[in-house]
C-alpha positions as CSV (number, residue, x, y, z in Angstrom):
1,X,8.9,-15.8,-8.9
2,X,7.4,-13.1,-6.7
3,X,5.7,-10.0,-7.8
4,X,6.5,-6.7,-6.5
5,X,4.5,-3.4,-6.2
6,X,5.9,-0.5,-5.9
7,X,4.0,1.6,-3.5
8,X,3.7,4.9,-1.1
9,X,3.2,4.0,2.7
10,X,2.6,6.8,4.6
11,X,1.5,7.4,8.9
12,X,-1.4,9.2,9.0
13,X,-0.1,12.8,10.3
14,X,2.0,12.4,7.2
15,X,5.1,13.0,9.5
16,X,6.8,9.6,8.2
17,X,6.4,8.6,4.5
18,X,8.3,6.0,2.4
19,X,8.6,4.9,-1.3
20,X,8.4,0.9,-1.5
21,X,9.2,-2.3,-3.1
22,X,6.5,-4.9,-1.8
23,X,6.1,-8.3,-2.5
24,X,2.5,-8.9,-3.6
25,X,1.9,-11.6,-1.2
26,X,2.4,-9.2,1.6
27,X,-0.7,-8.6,3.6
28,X,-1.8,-5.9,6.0
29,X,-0.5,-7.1,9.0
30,X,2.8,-7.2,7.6
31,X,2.9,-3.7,6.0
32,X,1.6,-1.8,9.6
33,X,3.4,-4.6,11.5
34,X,6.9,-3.3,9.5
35,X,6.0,0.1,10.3
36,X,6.0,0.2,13.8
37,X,9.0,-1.2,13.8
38,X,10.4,1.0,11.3
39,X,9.0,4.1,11.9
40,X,9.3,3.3,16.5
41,X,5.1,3.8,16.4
42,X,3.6,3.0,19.7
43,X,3.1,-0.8,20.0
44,X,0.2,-0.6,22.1
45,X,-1.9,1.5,19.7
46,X,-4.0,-1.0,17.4
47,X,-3.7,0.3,13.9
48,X,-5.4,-0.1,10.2
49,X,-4.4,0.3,7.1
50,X,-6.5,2.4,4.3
51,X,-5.4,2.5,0.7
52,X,-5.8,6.5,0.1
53,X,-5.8,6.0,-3.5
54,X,-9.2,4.2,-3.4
55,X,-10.4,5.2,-0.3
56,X,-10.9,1.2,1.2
57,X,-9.7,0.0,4.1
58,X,-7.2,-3.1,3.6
59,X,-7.9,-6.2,6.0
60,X,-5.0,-7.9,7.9
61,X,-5.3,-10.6,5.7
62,X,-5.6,-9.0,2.5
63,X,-2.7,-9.3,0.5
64,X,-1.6,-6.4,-1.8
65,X,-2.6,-8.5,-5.6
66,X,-5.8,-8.2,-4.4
67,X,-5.6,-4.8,-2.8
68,X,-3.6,-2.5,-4.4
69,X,-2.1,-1.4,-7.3
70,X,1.3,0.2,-8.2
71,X,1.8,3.7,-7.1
72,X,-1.1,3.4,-4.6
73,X,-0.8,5.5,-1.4
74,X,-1.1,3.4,1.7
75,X,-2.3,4.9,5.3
76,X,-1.5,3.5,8.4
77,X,-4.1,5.1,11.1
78,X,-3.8,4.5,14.5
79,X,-7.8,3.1,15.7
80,X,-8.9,5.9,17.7
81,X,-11.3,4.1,20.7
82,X,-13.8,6.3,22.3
83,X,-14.0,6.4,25.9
């Protein structure tokens, strides 16, 4: 039986924002991956994800037990590369 967490994912400009049900197993990856799709962000932007709530960045790997808790506000920021 899977755990879910309910949690706030949000794009940065705070133009998209939605209220979810996430398995705790999901990682990272999966939660910007989803966005993108969801949300039609720019597939050739590299992104990262930052749990606002605690102010940590989550790696692709990490999975949500470990990273957040319910009601946490996740950000997904687009990695800005200087040229």
């Amino acid at each position: 039986m899977s755990q879910e967490i309910k949690l706030y994912v949000r794009t940065a400009d705070q133009t998209r924002r939605a209220e979810l049900d996430l398995d705790a197993s999901s990682t990272g990856a999966d939660i910007i991956q989803a966005a993108v799709d969801n949300w039609a962000l720019p597939a050739d932007t590299d992104y990262t994800l930052v749990n606002t709530t605690t102010g940590k960045a989550l790696a692709p790997g990490d999975d949500l037990s470990k990273a957040a808790r319910p009601g946490d506000v996740l950000e997904v920021q687009p990695v800005l590369v200087a040229g």
